[in-house]
LUMDRENNU-624200 format. One line per field, with one value per residue (C-alpha): residue in three letters; y, x, z. Coordinates in steps of 0.001 Angstrom, whole numbers. Each point is the difference from the previous one (the first is absolute). Layout:
// residues N
res = c(ALA;...)
Y = c(Y;...)
X = c(X;...)
Z = c(Z;...)
END
This chain:
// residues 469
res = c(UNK;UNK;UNK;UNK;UNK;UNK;UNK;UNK;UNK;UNK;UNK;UNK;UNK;UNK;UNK;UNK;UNK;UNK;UNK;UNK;UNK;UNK;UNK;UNK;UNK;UNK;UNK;UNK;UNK;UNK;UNK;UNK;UNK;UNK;UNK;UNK;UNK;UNK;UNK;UNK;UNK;UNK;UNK;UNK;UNK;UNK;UNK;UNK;UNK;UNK;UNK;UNK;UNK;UNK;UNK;UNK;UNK;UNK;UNK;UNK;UNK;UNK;UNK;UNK;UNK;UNK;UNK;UNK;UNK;UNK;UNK;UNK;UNK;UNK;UNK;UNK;UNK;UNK;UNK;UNK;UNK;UNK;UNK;UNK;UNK;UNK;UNK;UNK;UNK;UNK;UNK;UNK;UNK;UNK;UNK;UNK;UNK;UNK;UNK;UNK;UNK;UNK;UNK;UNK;UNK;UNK;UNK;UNK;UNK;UNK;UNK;UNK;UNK;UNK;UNK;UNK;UNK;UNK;UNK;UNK;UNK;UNK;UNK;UNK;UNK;UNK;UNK;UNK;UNK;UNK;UNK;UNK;UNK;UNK;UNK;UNK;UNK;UNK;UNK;UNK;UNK;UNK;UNK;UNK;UNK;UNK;UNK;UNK;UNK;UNK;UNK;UNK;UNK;UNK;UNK;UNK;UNK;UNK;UNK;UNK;UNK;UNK;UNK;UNK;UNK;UNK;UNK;UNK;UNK;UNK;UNK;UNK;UNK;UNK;UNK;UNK;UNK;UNK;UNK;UNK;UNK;UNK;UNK;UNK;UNK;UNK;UNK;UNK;UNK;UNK;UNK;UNK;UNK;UNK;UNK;UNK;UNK;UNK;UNK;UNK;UNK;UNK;UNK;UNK;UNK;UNK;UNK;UNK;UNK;UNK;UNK;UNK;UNK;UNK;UNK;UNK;UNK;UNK;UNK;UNK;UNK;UNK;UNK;UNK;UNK;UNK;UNK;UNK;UNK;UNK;UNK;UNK;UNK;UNK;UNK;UNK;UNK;UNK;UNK;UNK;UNK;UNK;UNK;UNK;UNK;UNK;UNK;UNK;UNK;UNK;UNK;UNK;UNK;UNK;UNK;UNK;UNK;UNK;UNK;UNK;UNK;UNK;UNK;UNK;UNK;UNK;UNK;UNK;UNK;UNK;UNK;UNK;UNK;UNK;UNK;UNK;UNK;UNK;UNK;UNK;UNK;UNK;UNK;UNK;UNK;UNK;UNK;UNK;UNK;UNK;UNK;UNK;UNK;UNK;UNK;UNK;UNK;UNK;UNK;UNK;UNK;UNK;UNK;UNK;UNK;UNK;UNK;UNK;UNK;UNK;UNK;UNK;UNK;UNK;UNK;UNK;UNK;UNK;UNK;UNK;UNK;UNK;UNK;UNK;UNK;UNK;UNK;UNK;UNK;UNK;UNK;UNK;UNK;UNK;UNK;UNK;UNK;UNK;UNK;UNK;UNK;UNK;UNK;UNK;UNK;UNK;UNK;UNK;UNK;UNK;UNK;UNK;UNK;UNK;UNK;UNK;UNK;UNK;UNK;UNK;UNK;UNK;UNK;UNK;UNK;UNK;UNK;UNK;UNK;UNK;UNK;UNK;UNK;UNK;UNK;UNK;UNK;UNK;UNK;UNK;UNK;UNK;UNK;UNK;UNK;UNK;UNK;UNK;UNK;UNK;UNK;UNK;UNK;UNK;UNK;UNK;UNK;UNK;UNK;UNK;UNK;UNK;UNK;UNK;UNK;UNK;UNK;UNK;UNK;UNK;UNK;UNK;UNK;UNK;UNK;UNK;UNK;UNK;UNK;UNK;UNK;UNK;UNK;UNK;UNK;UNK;UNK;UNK;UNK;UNK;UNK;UNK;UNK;UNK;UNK;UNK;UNK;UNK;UNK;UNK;UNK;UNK;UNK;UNK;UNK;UNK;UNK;UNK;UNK;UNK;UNK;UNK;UNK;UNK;UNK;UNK;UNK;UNK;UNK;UNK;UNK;UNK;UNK;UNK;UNK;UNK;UNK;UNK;UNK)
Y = c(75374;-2153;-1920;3551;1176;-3800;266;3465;-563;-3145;2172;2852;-2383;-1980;3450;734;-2944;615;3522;-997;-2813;2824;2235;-3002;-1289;3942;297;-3406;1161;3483;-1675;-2365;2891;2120;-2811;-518;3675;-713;-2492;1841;3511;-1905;-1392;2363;4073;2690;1528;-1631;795;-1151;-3634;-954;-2793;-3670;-2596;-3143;1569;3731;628;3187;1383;1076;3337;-129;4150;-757;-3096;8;-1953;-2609;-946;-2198;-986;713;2486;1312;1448;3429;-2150;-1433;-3443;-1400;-3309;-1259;-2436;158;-1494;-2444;-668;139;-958;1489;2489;-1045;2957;-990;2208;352;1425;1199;-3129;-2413;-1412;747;-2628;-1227;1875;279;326;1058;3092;-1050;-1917;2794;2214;-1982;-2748;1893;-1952;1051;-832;2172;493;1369;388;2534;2569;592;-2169;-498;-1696;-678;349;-3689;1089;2245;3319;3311;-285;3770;231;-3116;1129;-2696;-298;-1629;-1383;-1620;-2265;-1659;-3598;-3232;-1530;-3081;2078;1646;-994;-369;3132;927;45;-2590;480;3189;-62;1268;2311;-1246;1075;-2174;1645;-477;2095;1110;1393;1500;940;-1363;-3300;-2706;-518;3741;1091;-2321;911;3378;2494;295;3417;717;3671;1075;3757;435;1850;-899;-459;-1203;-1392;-847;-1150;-2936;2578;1607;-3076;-1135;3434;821;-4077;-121;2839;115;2318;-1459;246;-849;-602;685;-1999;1417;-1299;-2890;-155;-3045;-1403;-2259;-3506;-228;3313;120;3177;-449;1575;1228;460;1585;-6;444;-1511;675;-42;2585;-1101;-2446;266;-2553;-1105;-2541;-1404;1087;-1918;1694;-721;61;-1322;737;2475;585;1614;-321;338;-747;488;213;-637;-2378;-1337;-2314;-2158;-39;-1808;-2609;2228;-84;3148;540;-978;-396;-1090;-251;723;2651;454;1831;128;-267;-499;719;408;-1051;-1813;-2435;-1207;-981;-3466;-3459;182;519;-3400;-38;1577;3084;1874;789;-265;1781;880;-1853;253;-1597;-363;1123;2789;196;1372;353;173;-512;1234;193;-795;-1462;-2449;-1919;-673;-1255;-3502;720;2394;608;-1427;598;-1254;-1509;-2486;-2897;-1091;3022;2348;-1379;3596;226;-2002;2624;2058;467;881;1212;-64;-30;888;449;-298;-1696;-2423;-707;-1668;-977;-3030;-434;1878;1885;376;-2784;435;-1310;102;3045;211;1055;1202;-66;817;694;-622;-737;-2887;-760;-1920;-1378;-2763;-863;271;3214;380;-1957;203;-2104;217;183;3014;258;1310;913;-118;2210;-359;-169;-774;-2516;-407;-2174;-624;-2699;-436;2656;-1176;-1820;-729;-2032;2510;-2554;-1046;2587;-431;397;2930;-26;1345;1475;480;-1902;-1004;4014;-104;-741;-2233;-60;-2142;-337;-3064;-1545;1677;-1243;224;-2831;1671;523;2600;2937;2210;3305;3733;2773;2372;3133;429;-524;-584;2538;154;-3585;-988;-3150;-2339;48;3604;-22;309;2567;2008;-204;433;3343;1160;-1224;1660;3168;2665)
X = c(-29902;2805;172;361;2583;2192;-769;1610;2771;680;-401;2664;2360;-194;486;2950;1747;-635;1708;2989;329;266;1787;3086;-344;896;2248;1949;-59;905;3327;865;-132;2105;2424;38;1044;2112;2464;-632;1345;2943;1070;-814;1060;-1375;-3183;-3269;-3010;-2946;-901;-33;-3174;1376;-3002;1034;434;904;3052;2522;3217;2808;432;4031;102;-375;2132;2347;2879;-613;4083;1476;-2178;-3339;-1988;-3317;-2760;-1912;-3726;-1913;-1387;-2783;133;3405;1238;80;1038;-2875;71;3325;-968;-3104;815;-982;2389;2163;2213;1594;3139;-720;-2730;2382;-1228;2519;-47;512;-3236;-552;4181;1655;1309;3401;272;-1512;2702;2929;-1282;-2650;-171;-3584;-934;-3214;-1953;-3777;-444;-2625;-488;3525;1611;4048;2095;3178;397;541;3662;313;758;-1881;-3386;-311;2835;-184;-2718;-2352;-3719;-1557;-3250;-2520;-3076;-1889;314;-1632;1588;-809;484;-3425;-3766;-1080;-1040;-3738;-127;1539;-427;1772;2850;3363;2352;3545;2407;329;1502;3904;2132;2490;3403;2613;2941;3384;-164;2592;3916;920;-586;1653;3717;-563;-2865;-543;-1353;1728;412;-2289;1125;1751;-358;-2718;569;-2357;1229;-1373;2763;3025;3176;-2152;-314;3328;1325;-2612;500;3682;1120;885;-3041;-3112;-2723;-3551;134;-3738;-879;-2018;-1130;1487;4377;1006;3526;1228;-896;3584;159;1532;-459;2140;-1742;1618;-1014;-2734;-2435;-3369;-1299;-3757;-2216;-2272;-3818;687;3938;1980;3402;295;2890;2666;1781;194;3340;-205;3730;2000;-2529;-2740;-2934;-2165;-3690;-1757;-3654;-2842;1546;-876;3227;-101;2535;2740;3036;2566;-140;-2461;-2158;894;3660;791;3629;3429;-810;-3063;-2394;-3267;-1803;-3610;-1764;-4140;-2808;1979;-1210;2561;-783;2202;-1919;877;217;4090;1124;1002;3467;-909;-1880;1711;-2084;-2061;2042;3409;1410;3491;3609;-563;-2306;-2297;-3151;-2468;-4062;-1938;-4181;-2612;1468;-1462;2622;-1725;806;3485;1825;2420;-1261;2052;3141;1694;3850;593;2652;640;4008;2502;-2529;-460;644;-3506;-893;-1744;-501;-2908;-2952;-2712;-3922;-2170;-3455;-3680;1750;-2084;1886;-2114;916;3676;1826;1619;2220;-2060;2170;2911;2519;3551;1214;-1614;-3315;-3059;-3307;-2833;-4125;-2999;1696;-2300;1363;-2155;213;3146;1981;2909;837;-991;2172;3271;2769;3148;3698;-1024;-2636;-2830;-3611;-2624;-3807;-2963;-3086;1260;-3086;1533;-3005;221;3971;1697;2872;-730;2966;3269;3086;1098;1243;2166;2857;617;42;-3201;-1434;-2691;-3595;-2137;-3410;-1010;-3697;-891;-587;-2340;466;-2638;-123;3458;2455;1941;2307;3911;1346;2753;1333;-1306;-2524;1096;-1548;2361;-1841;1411;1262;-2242;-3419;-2139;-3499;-2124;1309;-1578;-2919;-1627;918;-3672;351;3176;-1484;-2051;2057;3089;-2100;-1536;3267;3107;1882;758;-2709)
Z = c(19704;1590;-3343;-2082;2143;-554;-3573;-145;1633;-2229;-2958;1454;721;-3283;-1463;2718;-1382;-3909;322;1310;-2256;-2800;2546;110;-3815;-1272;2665;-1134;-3723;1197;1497;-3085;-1647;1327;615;-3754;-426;2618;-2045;-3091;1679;1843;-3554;-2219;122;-2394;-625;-990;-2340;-925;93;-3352;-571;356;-1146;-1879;-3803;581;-1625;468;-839;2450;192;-366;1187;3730;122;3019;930;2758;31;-2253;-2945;1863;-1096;1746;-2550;866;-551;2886;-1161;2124;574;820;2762;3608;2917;471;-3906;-1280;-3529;-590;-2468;-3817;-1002;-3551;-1100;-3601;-1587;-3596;-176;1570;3463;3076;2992;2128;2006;3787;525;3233;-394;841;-3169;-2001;1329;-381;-2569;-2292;-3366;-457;3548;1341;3184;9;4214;850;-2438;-947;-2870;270;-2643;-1896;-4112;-1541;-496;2704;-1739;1256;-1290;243;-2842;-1631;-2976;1061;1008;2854;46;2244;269;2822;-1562;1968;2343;2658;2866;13;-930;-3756;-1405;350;-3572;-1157;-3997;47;-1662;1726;-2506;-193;-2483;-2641;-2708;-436;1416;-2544;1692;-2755;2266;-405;1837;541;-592;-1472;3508;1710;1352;-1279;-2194;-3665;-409;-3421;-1164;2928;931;-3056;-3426;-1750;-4363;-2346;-3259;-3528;-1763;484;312;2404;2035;-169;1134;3085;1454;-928;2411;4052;428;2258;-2690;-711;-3366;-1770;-3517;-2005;-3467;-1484;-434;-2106;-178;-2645;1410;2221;1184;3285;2992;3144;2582;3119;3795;1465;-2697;-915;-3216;-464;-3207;-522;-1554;-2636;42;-1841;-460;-2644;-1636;3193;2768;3850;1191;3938;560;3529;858;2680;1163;-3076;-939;-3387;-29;-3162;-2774;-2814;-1501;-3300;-1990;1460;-2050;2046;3160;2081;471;3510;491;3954;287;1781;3551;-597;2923;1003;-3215;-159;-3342;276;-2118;-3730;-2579;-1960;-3451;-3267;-1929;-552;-3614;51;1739;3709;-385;-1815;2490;3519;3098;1937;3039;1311;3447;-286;1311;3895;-775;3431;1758;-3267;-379;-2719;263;-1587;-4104;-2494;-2508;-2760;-3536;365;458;2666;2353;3842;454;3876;-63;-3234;-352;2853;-314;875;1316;3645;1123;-634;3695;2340;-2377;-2596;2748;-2431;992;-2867;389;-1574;-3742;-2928;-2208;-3096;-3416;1225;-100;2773;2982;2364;926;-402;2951;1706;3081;1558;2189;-1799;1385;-2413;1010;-1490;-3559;-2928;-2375;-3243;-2488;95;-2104;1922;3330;2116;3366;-262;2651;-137;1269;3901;-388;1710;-1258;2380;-1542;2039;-1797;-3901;-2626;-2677;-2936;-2755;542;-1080;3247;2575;1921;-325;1707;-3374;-2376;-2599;1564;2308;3932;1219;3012;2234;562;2718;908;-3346;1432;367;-3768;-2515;-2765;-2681;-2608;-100;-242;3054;1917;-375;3538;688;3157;3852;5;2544;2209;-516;-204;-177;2593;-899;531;-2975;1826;-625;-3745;-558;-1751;166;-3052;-1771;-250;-1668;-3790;997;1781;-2256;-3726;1372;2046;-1936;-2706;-1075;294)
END
């Protein structure tokens, strides 16, 4: 009897001791808890919802409608994302977030930085997501998208199941908004908020871009000049071709003027003058989605180029056109001797163009500072980029195929210029390089980042993108 009564009371106090070592564990996890929602609440205002699933792999889009300012350029999303650091694992969370495709970062930021830095910068603490757009606009007006997806990361275990794959955006992202030097030190928003005109014939577009009137100015059909054919176009204008518009044959005269946009338009051989004349002093021009052609049948001083940018005309962009077909194709500045007005001025960024079937100058520049990315060069039998006089070319992530010089600083005789960033690119098959001065380090001011592609997308991106539509 004695020895039932021991073994009973060994039994009750074995099970004494087992319940509150579950009565302390839940009350321990109860607390970390709580202290979690703790910092998350003292950081973080606004309401919550559901707790959106977080496993390595699951993938999600922000919900841009319940956005909220956090001060500065920190923004708090309306989601509830499980997983996210805390304070005894500050960089737990496996959270990635994307703008339009394009990875932001850094993760796991104080929110100070977010605030007051931004530049893409994110937190994922809790439940409750907080971060910054990569150029620190609203991203509640800014027209992009935000994506997520719980990548890997060393911080926690391998996954259970390891051969699943995790979904990550790989497609790339493809961003068509001005970009680059015509919105620097000012806008270019052409004939925006004025009368709109649309035009079939030349007098027609002679008279609606040769008056004072802020005008969108519509091409339809095809209006052919007589080889040298010149149109001086005035301020605050809109120049946009309609499905399959063409002007052949005609010269745009952009002299002394400003504010100027010329978008999908095919324009073909163009005598002595180039097709896109940008001279004495003009500024805020943007040229996007052309297409530039003449042949190569005439000898190289028949045809005029593509596009020039001389004698201190400032603050110009040049996307996604295609030029092929020609000999001489870009020219920024022009002549060297007598035109040294031309220092500090000539910023032009040029950017996700195709040149195809030219002979050289794309473009050929002096003096000024020229940003160029994500430009397709192919086939080409002279030189590509050249930059002389002083001037300065800055490369991101340019695809050179089958060209004979992709770069120079040697054009004949003339002083020679600089070059930057010249190991971002891509040289296939192609001949040597001709660079006889210091390589630099400049970039521009502006932010281009989430407009860049990486270089082996370039012929991809440009062939289906570029041109007029």
């Amino acid at each position: 009897m004695q020895r039932k009564t021991n073994l009973f009371k060994k039994v009750s106090l074995i099970g004494l001791m087992l319940t509150a070592i579950i009565f302390f564990s839940n009350c321990k996890k109860s607390v970390q808890a709580d202290d979690v929602q703790a910092d998350s609440t003292e950081l973080f205002s606004g309401d919550s919802s559901a707790v959106l699933a977080a496993t390595s792999g699951s993938t999600g889009k922000l919900s841009l409608s319940g956005v909220k300012s956090e001060g500065g350029y920190a923004f708090k999303i309306s989601q509830s994302i499980a997983g996210g650091d805390n304070s005894s694992a500050k960089e737990q969370s496996i959270l990635r977030l994307f703008e339009d495709g394009v990875e932001l970062g850094p993760a796991h930021a104080v929110h100070d930085d977010i605030r007051n830095i931004g530049k893409g910068r994110f937190s994922h603490w809790g439940t409750t997501v907080i971060f910054s757009a990569s150029d620190n606009t609203d991203p509640r007006t800014n027209g992009r998208s935000y994506t997520y997806v719980m990548g890997a990361s060393t911080a926690l275990p391998p996954a259970e199941t390891p051969n699943e794959s995790v979904t990550v955006p790989t497609t790339p992202v493809v961003n068509t908004a001005l970009v680059g030097y015509a919105l620097v030190n000012g806008k270019t928003t052409g004939g925006q908020g004025g009368v709109e005109t649309t035009v079939t014939t030349l007098a027609q577009l002679k008279a609606a871009l040769g008056d004072n009137v802020t005008r969108t100015v519509y091409i339809s059909g095809t209006i052919k000049g007589a080889g040298i054919d010149p149109v001086y176009v005035k301020s605050n204008k809109s120049i946009i071709g309609r499905s399959g518009a063409v002007i052949e044959g005609v010269n745009l005269y952009i002299y002394t003027v400003s504010n100027i946009i010329i978008q999908n338009i095919t324009f073909k051989n163009y005598v002595e003058s180039a097709a896109v004349q940008i001279k004495e002093a003009a500024h805020h021009i943007w040229v996007d989605h052309c297409d530039f052609s003449t042949d190569r049948t005439h000898g190289w001083d028949y045809w005029g180029k593509d596009i020039t940018i001389t004698r201190e005309s400032d603050y110009v962009t040049v996307s996604w056109s295609k030029f092929h077909d020609t000999n001489l194709s870009v020219l920024i500045s022009g002549g060297i001797e007598g035109h040294e007005a031309d220092k500090g001025k000539l910023h032009v960024t040029m950017h996700h163009n195709m040149w195809y079937n030219v002979s050289e100058r794309e473009p050929s520049m002096n003096y000024g500072s020229v940003h160029m990315f994500n430009n397709y060069h192919l086939n080409n039998v002279g030189y590509s980029i050249g930059t002389r006089a002083g001037g300065i070319v800055r490369t991101d992530n340019e695809y050179f195929s089958n060209c004979a010089k992709p770069l120079t600083t040697k054009v004949a005789s003339d002083p020679e210029g600089y070059f930057s960033g010249i190991t971002t690119n891509i040289y296939d098959k192609c001949g040597a390089n001709n660079i006889t001065t210091a390589v630099s380090t400049w970039v521009p001011e502006y932010d281009y980042k989430s407009f860049l592609n990486d270089a082996a997308s370039v012929p991809s991106i440009v062939m289906a993108n570029a041109g007029a539509k």
